[in-house]
C-alpha positions as CSV (number, residue, x, y, z in Angstrom):
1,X,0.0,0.0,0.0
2,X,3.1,2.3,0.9
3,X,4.4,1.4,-2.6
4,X,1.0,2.7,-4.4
5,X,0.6,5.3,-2.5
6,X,4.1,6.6,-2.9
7,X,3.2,6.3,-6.8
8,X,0.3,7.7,-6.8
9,X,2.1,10.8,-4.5
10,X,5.1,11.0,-7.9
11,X,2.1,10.7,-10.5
12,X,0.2,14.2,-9.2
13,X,3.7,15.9,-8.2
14,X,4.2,15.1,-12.3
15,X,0.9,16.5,-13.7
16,X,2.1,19.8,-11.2
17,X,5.6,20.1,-12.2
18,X,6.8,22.4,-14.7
19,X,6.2,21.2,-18.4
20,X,8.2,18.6,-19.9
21,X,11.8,19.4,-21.5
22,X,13.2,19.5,-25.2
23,X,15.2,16.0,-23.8
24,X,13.9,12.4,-24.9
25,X,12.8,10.2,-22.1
26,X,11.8,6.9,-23.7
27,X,10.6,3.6,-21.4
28,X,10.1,0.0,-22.6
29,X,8.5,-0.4,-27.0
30,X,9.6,3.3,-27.5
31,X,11.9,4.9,-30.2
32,X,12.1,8.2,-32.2
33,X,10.1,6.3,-34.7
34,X,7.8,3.8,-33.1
35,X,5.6,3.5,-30.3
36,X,4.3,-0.3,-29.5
37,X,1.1,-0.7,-28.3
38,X,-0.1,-4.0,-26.3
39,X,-4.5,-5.2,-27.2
40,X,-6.2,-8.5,-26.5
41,X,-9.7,-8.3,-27.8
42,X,-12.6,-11.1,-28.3
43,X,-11.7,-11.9,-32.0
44,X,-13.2,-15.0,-31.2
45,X,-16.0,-16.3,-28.7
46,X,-19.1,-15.2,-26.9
47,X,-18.2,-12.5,-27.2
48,X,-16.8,-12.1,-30.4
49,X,-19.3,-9.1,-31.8
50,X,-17.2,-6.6,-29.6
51,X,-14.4,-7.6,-31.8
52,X,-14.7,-4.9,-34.5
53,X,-13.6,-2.3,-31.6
54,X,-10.2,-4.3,-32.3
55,X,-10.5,-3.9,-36.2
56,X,-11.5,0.0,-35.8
57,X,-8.9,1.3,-33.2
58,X,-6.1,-0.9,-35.9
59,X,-7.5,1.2,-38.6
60,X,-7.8,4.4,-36.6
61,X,-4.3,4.1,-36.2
62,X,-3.1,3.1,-39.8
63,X,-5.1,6.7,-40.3
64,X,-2.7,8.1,-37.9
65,X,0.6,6.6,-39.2
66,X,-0.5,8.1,-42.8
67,X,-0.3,11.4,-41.7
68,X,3.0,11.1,-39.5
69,X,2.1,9.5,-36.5
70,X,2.1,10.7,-33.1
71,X,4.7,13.9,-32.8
72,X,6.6,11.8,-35.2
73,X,6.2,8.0,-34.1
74,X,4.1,5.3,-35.9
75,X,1.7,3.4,-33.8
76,X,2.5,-0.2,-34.1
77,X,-0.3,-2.2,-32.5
78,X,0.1,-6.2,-31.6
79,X,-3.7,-7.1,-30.8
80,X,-4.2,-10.7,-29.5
81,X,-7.3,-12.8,-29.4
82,X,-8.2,-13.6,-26.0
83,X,-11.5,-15.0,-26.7
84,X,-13.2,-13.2,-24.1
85,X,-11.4,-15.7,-21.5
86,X,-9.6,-14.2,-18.6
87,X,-7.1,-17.4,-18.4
88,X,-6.2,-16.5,-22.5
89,X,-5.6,-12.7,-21.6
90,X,-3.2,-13.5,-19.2
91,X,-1.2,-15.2,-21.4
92,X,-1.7,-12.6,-24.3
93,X,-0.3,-9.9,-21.8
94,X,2.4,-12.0,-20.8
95,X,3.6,-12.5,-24.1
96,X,2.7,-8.9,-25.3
97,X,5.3,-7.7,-22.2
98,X,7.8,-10.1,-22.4
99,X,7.8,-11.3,-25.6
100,X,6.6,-7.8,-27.6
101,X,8.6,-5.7,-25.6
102,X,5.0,-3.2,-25.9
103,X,5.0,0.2,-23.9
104,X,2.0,-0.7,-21.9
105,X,-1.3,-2.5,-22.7
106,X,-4.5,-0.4,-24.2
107,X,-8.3,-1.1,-24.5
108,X,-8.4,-4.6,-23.6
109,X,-12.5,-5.4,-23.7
110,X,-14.5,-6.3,-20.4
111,X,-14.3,-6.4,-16.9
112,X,-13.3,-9.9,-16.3
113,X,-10.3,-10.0,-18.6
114,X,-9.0,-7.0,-18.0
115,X,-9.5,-8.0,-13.9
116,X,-7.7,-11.1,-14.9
117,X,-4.1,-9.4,-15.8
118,X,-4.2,-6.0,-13.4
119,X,-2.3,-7.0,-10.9
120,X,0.8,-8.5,-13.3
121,X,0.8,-5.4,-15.3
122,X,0.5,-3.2,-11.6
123,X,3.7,-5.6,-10.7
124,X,5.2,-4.6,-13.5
125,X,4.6,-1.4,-13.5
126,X,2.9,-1.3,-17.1
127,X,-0.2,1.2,-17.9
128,X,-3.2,-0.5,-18.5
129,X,-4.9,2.5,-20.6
130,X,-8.0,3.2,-21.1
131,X,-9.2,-0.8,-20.6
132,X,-13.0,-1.1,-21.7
133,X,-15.1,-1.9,-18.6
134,X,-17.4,0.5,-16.6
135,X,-16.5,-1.7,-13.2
136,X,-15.9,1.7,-10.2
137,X,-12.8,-1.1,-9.9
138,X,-10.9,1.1,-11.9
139,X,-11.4,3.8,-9.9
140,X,-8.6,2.9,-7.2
141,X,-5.7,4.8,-8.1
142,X,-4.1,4.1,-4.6
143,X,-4.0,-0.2,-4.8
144,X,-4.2,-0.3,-8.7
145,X,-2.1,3.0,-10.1
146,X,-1.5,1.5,-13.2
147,X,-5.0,0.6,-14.4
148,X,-7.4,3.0,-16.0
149,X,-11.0,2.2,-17.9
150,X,-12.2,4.6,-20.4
151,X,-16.1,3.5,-20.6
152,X,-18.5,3.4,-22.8
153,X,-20.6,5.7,-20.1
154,X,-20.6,6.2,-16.4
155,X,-19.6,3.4,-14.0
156,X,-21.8,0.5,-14.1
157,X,-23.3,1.7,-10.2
158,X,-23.8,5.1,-11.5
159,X,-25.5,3.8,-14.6
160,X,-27.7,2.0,-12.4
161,X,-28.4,4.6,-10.1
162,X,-29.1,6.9,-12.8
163,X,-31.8,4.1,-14.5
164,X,-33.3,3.8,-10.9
165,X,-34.1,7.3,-10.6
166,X,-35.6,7.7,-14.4
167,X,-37.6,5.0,-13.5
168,X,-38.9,5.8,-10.4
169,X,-39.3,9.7,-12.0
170,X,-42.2,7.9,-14.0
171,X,-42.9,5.6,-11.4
172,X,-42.3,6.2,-7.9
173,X,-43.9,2.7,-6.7
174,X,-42.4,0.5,-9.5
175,X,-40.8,-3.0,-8.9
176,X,-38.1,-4.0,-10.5
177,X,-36.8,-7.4,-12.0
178,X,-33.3,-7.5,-12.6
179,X,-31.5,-10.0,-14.9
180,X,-27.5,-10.0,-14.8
181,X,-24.5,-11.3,-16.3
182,X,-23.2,-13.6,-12.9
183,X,-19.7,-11.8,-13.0
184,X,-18.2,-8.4,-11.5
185,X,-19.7,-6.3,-13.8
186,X,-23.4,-7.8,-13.8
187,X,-22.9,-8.4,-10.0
188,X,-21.9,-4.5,-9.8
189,X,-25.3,-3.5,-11.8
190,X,-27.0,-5.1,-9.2
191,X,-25.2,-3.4,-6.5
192,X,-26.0,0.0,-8.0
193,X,-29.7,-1.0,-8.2
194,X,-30.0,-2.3,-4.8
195,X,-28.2,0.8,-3.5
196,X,-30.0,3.1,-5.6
197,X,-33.4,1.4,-4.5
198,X,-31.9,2.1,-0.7
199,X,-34.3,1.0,2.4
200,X,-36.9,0.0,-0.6
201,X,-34.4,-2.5,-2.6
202,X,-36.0,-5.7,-0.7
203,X,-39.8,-4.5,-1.7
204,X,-38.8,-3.0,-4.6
205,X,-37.2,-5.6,-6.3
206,X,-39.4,-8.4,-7.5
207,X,-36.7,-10.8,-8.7
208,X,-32.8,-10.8,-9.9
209,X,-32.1,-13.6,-11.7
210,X,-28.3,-14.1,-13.1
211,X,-26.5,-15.6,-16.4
212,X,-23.3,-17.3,-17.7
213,X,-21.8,-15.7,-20.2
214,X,-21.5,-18.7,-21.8
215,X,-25.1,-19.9,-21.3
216,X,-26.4,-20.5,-25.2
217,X,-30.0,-18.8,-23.9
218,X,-31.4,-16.8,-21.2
219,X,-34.8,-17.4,-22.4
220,X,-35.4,-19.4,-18.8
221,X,-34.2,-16.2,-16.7
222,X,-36.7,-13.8,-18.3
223,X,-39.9,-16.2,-18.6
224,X,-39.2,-16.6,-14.5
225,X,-38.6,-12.7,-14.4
226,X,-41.6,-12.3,-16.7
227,X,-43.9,-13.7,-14.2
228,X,-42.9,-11.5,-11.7
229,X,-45.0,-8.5,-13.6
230,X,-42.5,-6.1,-12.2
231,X,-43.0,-2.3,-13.7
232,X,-39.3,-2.1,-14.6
233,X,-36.8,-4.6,-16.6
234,X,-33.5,-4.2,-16.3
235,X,-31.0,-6.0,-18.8
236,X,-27.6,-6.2,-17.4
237,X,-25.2,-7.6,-19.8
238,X,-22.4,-6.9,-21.3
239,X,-22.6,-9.5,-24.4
240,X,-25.0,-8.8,-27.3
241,X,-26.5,-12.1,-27.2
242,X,-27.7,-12.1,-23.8
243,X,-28.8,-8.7,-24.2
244,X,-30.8,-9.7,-27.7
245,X,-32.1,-12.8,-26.3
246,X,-33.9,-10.9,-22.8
247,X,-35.2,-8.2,-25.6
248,X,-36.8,-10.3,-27.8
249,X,-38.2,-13.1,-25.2
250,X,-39.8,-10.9,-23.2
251,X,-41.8,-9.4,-26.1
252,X,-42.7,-13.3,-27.6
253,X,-44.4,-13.8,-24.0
254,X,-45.8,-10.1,-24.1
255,X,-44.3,-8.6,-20.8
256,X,-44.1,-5.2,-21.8
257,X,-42.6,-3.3,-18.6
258,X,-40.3,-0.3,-19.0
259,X,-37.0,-1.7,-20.0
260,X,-33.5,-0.5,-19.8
261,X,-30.5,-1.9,-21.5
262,X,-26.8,-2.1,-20.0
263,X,-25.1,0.9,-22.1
264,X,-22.4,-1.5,-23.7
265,X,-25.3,-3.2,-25.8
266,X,-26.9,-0.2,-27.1
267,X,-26.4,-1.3,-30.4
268,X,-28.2,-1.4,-33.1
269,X,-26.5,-3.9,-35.2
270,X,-25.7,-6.7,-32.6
271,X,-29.0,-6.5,-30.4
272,X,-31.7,-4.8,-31.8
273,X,-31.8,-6.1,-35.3
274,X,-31.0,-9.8,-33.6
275,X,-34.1,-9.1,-31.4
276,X,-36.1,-7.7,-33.7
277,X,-36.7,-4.1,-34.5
278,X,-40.1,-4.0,-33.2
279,X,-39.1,-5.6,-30.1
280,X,-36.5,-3.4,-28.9
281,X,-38.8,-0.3,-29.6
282,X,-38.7,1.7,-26.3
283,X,-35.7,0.2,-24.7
284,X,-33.6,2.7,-22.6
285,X,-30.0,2.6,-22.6
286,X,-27.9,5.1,-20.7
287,X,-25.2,6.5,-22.9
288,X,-22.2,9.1,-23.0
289,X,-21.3,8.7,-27.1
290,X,-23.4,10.2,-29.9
291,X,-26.2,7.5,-31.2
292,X,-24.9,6.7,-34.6
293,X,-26.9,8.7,-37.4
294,X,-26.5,7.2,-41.2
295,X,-27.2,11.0,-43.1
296,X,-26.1,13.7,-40.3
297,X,-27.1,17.0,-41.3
298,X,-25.4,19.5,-39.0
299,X,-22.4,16.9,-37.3
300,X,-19.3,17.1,-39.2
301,X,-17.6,14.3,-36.5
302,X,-20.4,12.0,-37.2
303,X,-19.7,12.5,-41.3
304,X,-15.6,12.1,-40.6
305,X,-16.7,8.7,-38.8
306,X,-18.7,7.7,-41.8
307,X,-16.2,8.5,-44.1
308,X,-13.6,6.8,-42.1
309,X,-15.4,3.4,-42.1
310,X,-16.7,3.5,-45.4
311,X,-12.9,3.8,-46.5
312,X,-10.8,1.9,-44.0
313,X,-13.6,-0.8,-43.4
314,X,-16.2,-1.6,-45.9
315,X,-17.2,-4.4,-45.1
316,X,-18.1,-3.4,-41.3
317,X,-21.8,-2.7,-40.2
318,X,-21.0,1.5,-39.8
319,X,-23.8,1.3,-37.2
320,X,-22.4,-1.1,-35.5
321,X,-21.7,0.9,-31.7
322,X,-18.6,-1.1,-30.8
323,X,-17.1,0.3,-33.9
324,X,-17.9,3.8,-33.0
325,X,-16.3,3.6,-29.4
326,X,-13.2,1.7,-31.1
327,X,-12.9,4.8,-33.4
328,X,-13.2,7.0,-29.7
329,X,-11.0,4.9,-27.4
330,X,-8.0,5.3,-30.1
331,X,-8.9,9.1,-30.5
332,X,-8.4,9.5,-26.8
333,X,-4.6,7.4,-26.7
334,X,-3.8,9.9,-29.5
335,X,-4.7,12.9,-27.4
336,X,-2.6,11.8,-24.1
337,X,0.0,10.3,-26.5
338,X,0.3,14.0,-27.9
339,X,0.2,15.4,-24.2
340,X,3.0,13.0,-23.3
341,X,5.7,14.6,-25.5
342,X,9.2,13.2,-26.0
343,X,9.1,12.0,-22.1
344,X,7.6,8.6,-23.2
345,X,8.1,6.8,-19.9
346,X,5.5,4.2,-18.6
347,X,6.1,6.6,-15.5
348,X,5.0,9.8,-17.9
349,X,2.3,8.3,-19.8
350,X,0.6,7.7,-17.0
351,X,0.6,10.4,-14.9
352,X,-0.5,12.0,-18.4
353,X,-3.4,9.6,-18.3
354,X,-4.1,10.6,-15.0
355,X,-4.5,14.7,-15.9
356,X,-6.7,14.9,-18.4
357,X,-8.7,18.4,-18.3
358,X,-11.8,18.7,-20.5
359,X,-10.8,16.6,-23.5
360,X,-12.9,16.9,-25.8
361,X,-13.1,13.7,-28.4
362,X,-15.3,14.1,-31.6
363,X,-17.9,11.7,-31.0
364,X,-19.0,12.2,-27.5
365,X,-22.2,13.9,-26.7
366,X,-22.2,18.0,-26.0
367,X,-20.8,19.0,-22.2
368,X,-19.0,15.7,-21.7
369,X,-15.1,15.5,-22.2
370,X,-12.5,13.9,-20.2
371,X,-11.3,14.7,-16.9
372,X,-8.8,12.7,-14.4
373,X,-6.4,13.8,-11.3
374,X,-4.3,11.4,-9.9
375,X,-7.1,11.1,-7.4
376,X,-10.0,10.3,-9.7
377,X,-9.1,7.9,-12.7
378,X,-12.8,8.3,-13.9
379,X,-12.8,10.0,-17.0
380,X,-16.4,9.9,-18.2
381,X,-18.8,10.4,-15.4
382,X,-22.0,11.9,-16.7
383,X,-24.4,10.3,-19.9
384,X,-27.8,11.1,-21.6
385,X,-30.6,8.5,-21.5
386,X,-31.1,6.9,-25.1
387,X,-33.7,5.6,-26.6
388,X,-34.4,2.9,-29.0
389,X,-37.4,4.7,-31.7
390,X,-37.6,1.2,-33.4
391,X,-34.7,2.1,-36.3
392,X,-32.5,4.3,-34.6
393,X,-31.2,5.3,-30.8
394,X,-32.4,8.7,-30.1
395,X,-31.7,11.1,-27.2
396,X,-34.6,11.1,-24.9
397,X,-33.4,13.4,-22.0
398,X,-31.3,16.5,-20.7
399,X,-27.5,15.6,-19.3
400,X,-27.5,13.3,-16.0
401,X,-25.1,13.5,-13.6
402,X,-23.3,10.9,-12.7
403,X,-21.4,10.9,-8.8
């Protein structure tokens, strides 16, 4: 604890010190010309539809290297499957350290695989950047000073909370049923609900009912959760097939309550068109990205994403919202790789990471940008509440505040 502490102590005496000199610091996978980047992603697997963030962030870069790099350096990234299986990202991060020689580790997708190698890469003393997982785990700069989550939106408690109180704000006497993935992030939804729900979580709640992520259904779950009649249905998983699956069941068996979605399967392309179009109309989703629009008007970012995909991947479904946070994640390791200099130390980039002040990034929605201290490692805390209008996601409410 002294150790992190200590660390954490050097990492905001570095974001207060004077800005950093003409002279080249370089740490482990940097040159003049190169910087190696470290990724495991679910090529393969349950999970596998997340894998396009992989294919977009690659691409994103290529973009980048096209135009010079970053202050001069190609982004060379070595992304590994991991299948979605924490035992299979371990050894990807082993070998992408050890064998790769990378700078640190970026984006690697979920809560469980990314839980699974934290504490070798906080050993070691590599940044774990902007790993995609909304666990408030990440928010523990003091044990874990190496590890940061970049999010699709707020943490998964404060998504709940926030889902609690629109809820109740149409329906202060509504009961709730609860399905969640049985790991740390589903098991952290719950937490948020049950705390949200306070003194009332025991009435409140009519049922929870968890999942395996490698279950083939959950139709069982919801039919159970169905006959409950609760007001309120919350989906909390972080896999499109589960999320798909609880959609379209409970409409077949015509349990119509208010339903919210976990914000990593708003997504048109992998949940609502698998659960049908009609079904999903009305679903809520809490959300800190712009909803993808095919013919924007009046957002030139929007456009520039289009374009992007329609030239770097053709073949990729452009409304596909895994793709659109790939293309974000990478925007953001380009800002705080920018911010970083020529002092390219693992000790550097990260307590870079760790003062971001009011990024802004291209495709989040208006008044949200990036902020961290070495005290905070949160940098999206706030989201708008989407909803699904039967074709498209659309934005259904005013800014909410995360804590």
């Amino acid at each position: 604890m002294k150790v992190a502490l200590a660390l954490a102590a050097a990492l905001a005496a570095a974001c207060l010190s004077t800005p950093v000199s003409a002279q080249k610091s370089y740490g482990p996978g940097i040159s003049d010309t190169e910087i190696k980047i470290g990724n495991t992603m679910p090529y393969s697997g349950p999970a596998s539809p997340l894998g396009i963030t992989g294919r977009v962030i690659a691409a994103y870069f290529d973009d980048v290297n096209e135009k010079g790099g970053v202050n001069g350096r190609k982004l060379n990234l070595i992304s590994l499957d991991d299948a979605f299986s924490p035992p299979k990202t371990m050894e990807a991060a082993r070998r992408l350290v050890e064998g790769e020689g990378v700078a640190f580790i970026f984006a690697t997708m979920g809560t469980a695989p990314s839980s699974a190698i934290a504490k070798y890469l906080n050993g070691n003393k590599v940044p774990q950047l902007f790993l995609i997982s909304s666990a408030s785990k990440w928010n523990d700069p003091a044990n874990m000073p190496w590890s940061m989550a970049l999010p699709w939106a707020p943490n998964y408690t404060s998504e709940a909370a926030i889902d609690v109180a629109y809820a109740r704000a149409k329906n202060p006497n509504a009961r709730f049923a609860v399905l969640y993935q049985n790991d740390d992030a589903g098991k952290e939804y719950l937490r948020g609900v049950k705390e949200a729900l306070g003194a009332d979580a025991d009435k409140a709640i009519a049922m929870a009912s968890s999942f395996e992520v490698a279950d083939p259904t959950v139709d069982s779950q919801v039919l159970t959760l169905a006959n409950t009649k609760a007001d309120v249905f919350m989906i909390y998983s972080v896999t499109p097939r589960a999320c798909a699956q609880a959609i379209r069941k409970a409409h077949e068996v015509g349990w119509q309550p208010t339903r919210f979605l976990a914000s990593g399967c708003a997504n048109k392309a992998t949940v609502m068109v698998p659960a049908g179009l009609d079904a999903g109309k009305g679903v809520l989703s809490l959300g800190s990205l712009k909803p993808f629009v095919e013919q924007p008007k009046d957002d030139p970012a929007m456009s520039a994403y289009i374009d992007f995909m329609k030239k770097r991947l053709p073949n990729a479904d452009v409304n596909n919202v895994a793709g659109l946070y790939g293309y974000t994640v990478a925007e953001a390791l380009v800002v705080l790789l920018k911010q970083c200099k020529d002092n390219l130390t693992r000790e550097n980039i990260m307590a870079q990471a760790a003062n971001l002040k009011n990024v802004p990034l291209s495709l989040l929605m208006p008044g949200i940008t990036l902020n961290t201290t070495p005290q905070d490692f949160r940098p999206i805390k706030d989201g708008y509440m989407l909803q699904f209008d039967g074709n498209d996601w659309v934005v259904a409410s005013e800014l909410l505040k995360g804590t």
